[in-house]
N, C-alpha and C positions, 0 to 999 in steps of 0.2 A: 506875595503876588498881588497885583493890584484889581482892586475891581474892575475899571477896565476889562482889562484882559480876561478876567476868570468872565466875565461876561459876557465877551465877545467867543471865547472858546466853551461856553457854559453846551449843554446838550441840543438848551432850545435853539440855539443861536447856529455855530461851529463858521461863524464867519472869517471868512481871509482878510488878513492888513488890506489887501490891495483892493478889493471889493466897497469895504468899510472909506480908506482912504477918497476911492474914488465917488462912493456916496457926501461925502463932502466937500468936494472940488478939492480934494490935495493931494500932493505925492505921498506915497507911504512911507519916505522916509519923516515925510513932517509928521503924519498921523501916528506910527514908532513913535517920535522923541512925545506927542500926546499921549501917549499908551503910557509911557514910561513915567511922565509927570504932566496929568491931566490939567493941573492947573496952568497950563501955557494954551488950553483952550479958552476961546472968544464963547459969550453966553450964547450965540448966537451959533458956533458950532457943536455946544454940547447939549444944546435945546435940538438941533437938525441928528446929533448921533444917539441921543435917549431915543425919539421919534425912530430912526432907522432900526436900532437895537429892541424898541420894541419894553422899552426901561423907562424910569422916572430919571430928571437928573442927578435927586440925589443918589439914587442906586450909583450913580456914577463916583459920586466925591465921598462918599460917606461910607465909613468901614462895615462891612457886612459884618453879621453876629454869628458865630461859630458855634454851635455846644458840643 
C-alpha cells in the first residue's frame, strides 16, 4: 500500500479522491494514477497536497517504518 493512500485514508484524515483531487485543480482520475505512482507529481503539487493532508512531503515519498 502506498503512503499516499494509507494517509489520505489514515483516521486523522478519511479524505475522498475526489475532494483531495479537487484540492489540487485535477480530475481524480489524474490524482488515482498520483496516488498510485506519486512520483508523476510536480513539487508544486505535492508541496499544495502535504499542506491539504496536513503531512510533510516527505511523509508523502518516503516509506513509513512499521514494527
Amino acid at each position: 500500500m502506498s503512503n499516499l493512500r494509507d494517509i489520505r485514508l489514515s483516521k486523522l484524515h478519511k479524505y475522498q479522491k475526489k475532494n483531495v483531487a479537487a484540492s489540487l485543480g485535477i480530475s481524480w482520475p489524474t490524482y488515482d494514477a498520483i496516488e498510485n505512482e506519486p512520483d508523476r507529481m510536480t513539487r508544486k503539487q505535492a508541496e499544495a497536497l502535504a499542506d491539504y493532508l496536513g503531512v510533510s512531503v516527505d511523509e508523502i515519498f518516503l516509506p513509513s517504518k512499521s514494527n
